[in-house]
C-alpha positions as CSV (number, residue, x, y, z in Angstrom):
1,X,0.8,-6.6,-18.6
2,X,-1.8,-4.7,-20.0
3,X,-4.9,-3.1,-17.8
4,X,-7.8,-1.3,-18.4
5,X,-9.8,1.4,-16.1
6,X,-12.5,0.5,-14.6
7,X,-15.2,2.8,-12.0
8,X,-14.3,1.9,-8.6
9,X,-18.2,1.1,-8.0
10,X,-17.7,-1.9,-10.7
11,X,-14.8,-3.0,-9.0
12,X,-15.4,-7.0,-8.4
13,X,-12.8,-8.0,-5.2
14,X,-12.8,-10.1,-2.5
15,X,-11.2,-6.9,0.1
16,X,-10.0,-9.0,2.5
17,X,-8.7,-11.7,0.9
18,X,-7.3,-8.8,-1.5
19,X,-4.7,-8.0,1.4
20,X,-5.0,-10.4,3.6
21,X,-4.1,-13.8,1.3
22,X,-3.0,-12.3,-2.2
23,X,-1.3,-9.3,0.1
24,X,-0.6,-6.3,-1.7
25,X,2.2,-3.1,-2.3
26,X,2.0,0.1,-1.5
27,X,4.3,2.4,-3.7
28,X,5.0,6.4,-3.4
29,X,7.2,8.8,-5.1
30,X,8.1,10.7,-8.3
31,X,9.8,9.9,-11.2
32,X,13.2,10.7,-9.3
33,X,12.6,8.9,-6.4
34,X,10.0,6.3,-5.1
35,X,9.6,3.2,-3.0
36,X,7.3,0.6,-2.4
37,X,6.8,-1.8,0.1
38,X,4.8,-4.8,1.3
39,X,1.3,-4.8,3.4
40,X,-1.2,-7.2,4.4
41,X,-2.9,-3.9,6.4
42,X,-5.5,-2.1,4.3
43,X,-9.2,-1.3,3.3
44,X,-11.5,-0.2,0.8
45,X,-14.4,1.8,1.2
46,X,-16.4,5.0,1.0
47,X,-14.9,8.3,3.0
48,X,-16.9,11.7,2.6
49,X,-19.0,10.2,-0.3
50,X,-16.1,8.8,-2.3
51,X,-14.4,5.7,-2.6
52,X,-11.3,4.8,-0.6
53,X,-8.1,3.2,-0.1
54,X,-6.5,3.0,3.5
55,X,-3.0,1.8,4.0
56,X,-1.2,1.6,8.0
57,X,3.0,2.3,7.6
58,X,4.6,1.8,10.7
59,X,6.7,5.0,11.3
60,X,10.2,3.0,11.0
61,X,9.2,2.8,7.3
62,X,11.7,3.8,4.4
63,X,8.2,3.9,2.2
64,X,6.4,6.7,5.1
65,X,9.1,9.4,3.7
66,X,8.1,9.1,0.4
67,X,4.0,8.7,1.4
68,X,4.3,12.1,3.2
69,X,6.4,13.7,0.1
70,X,3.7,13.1,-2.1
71,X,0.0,13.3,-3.0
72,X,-0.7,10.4,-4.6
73,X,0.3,6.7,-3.6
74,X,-0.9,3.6,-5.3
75,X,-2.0,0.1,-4.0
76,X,-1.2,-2.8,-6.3
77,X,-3.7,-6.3,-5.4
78,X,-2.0,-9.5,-6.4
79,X,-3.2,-12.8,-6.8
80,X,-0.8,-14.4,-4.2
81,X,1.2,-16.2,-7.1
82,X,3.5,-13.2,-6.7
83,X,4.3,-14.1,-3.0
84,X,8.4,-14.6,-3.0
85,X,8.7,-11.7,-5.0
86,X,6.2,-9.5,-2.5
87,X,8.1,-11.2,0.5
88,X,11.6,-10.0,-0.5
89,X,10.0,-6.5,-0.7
90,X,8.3,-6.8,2.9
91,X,11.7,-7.5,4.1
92,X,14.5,-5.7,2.1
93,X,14.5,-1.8,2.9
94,X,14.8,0.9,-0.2
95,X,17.5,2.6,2.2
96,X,20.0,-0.1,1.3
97,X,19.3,0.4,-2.9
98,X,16.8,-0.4,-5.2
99,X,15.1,-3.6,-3.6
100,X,12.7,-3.7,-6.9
101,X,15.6,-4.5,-8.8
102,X,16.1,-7.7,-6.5
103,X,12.5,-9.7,-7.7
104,X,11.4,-10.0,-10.9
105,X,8.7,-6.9,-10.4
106,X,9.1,-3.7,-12.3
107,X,7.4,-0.3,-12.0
108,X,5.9,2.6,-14.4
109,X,4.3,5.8,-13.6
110,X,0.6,6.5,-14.0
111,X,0.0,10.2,-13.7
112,X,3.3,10.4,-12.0
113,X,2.1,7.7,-9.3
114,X,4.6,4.6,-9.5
115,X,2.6,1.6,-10.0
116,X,3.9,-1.9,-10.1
117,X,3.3,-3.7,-13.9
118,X,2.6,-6.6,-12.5
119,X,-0.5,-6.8,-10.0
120,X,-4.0,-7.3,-10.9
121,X,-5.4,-5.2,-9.8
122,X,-3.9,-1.2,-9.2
123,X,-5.7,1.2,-7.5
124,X,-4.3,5.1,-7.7
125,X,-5.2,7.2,-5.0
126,X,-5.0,10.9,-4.0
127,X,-3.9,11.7,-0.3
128,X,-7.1,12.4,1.6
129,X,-6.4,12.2,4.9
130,X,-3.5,11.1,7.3
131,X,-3.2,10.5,11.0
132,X,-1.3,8.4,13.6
133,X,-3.0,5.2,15.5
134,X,-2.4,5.9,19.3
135,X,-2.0,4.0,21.6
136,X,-4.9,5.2,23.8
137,X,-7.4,4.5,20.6
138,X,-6.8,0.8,20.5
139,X,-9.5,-1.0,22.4
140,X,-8.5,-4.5,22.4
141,X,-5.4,-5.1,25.0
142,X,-4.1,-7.9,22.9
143,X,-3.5,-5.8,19.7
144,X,-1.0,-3.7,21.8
145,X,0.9,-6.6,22.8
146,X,1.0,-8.3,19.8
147,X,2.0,-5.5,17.6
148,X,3.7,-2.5,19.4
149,X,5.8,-4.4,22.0
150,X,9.5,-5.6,22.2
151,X,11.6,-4.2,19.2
152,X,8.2,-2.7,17.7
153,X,7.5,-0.9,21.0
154,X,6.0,3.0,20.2
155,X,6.4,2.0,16.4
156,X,3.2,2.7,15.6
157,X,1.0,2.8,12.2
158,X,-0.3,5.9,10.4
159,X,-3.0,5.7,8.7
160,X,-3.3,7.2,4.9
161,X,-6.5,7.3,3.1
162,X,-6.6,8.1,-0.3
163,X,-9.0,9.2,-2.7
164,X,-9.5,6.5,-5.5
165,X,-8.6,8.0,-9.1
166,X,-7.9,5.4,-10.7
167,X,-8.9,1.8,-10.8
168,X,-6.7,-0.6,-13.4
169,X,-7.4,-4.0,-13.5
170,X,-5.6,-6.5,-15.7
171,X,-6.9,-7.9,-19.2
């Protein structure tokens, strides 16, 4: 597929349906070695007068080894017609082999950031800051129950904000 760049200030997206409904991946690495994996956790925004990305990993992860090896991590919006492809990769771990190779998604570097060929929309982001969510910063009771108890119990997120470099959107 072919994209062009676009300033991040012209970007038109619906955010939350962006992650939400269409969901999204989040891929990290080298040219060696990368990974990427499902989320339906994110953001966009403005952080110390630039725009942002945010992405939550859950510290179980195979993807979190390769987001804290490298600067740069990328976060690839689809249109939600991508779905089966984007549930295989939620669910199948990189530890066990190439998981890519197991959908019909491939993956190309852009300034050394993996990026997947595919989504519509591909945002390129330089680390800016990166931080655990604790359990004595969540507010609402329910959120702690419904994500960090049973088999997920002290798996929690960490946040990474990134710096947006890049915005490619497809022709």
């Amino acid at each position: 597929m072919a994209f062009h760049e676009v300033d991040a200030h012209e970007l038109t997206l619906r955010p939350f349906d962006a992650f939400d409904r269409g969901w999204a991946l989040l891929a990290a690495g080298d040219d060696a070695a990368s990974n990427c994996m499902t989320i339906s956790w994110g953001g966009l925004g403005t952080l110390w007068n630039k725009p942002v990305a945010t992405a939550y990993v859950r510290q179980s992860r195979y993807t979190k080894q390769f987001l804290d090896g490298s600067d740069t991590f990328s976060v690839n919006l689809f249109d939600g017609t991508e779905r089966p492809a984007l549930g295989v990769l939620g669910k199948v771990s990189g530890r066990d082999g190439d998981k890519l190779a197991k959908t019909d998604l491939t993956q190309s570097p852009v300034d050394g950031t993996p990026v997947i060929d595919q989504a519509r929309v591909i945002l390129v982001c330089r680390k800016a800051y990166v931080g655990p969510l604790a359990p004595e910063g969540i507010c609402d009771p329910e959120v702690e129950l419904r994500n960090y108890s049973g088999a997920d119990a002290g798996n929690y997120h960490t946040m990474y904000v990134g710096y947006v470099e890049h915005v490619l959107v497809a022709d």
